[in-house]
C-alpha positions as CSV (number, residue, x, y, z in Angstrom):
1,X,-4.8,-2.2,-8.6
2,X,-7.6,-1.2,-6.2
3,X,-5.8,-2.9,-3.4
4,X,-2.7,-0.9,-4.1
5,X,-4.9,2.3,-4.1
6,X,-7.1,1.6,-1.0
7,X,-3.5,1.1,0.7
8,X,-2.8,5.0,-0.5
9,X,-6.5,5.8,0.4
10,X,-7.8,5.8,-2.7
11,X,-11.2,4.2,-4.0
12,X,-10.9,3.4,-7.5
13,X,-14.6,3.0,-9.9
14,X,-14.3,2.0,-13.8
15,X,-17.2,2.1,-15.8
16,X,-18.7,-0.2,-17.8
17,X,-17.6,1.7,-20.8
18,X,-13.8,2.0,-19.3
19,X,-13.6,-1.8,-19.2
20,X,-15.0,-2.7,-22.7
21,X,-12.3,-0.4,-23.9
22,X,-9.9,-2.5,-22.3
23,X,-11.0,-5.2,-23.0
24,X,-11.2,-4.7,-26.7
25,X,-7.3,-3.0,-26.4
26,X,-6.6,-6.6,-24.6
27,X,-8.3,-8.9,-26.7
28,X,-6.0,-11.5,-28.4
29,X,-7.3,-15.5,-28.9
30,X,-3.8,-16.2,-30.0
31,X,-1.6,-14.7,-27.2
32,X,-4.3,-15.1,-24.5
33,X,-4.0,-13.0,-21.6
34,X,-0.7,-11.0,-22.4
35,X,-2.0,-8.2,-24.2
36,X,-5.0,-7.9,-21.8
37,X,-2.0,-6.9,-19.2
38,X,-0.3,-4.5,-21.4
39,X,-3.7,-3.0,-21.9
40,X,-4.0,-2.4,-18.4
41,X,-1.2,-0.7,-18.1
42,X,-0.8,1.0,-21.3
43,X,-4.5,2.7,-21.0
44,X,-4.8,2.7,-17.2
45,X,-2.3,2.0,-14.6
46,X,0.4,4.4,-16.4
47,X,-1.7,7.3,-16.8
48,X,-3.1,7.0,-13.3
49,X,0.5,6.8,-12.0
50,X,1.5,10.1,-13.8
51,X,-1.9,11.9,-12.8
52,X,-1.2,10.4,-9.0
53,X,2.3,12.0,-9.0
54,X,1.4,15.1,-10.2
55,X,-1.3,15.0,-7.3
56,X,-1.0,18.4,-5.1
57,X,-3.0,17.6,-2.0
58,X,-2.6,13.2,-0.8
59,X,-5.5,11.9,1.0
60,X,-8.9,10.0,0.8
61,X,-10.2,10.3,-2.8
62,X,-12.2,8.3,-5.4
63,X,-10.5,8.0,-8.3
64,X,-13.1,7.7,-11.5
65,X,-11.6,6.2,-14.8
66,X,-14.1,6.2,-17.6
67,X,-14.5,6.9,-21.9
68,X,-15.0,10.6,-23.5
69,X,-14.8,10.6,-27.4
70,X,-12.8,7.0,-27.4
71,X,-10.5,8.6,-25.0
72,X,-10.0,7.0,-21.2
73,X,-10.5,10.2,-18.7
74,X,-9.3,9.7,-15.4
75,X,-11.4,12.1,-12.6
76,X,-10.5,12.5,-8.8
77,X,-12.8,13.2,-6.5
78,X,-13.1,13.9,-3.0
């Protein structure tokens, strides 16, 4: 995913809290790494995509994905 977004000139930071939430979304011993994917996109890639098309002004931009009240939050700055 950061490849994908340095290629559109983005730079994409996830804290620490971002990833635990993830992770725990993800976590499956039974299915192993399947639902750690869907996680991915369910919580991140998906609403990145919709915030990226809604985007006014393309360009250079740090894109910061991190946890507010158990909710991801999803910050672009310049």
């Amino acid at each position: 995913l950061r490849s994908r977004l340095a290629d559109k000139g983005f730079t994409l930071e996830v804290s620490g809290k971002a990833l635990e939430k993830i992770a725990s979304v993800g976590f499956d011993p039974v299915y192993g790494a399947r639902p750690l994917k869907r996680a991915i996109q369910h919580e991140l890639e998906n609403p990145l995509a919709t915030q990226l098309l809604s985007l006014s002004e393309k360009g250079k931009s740090t894109i910061r994905v991190d946890v507010v009240d158990d909710a991801m939050t999803i910050q672009f700055v310049a």
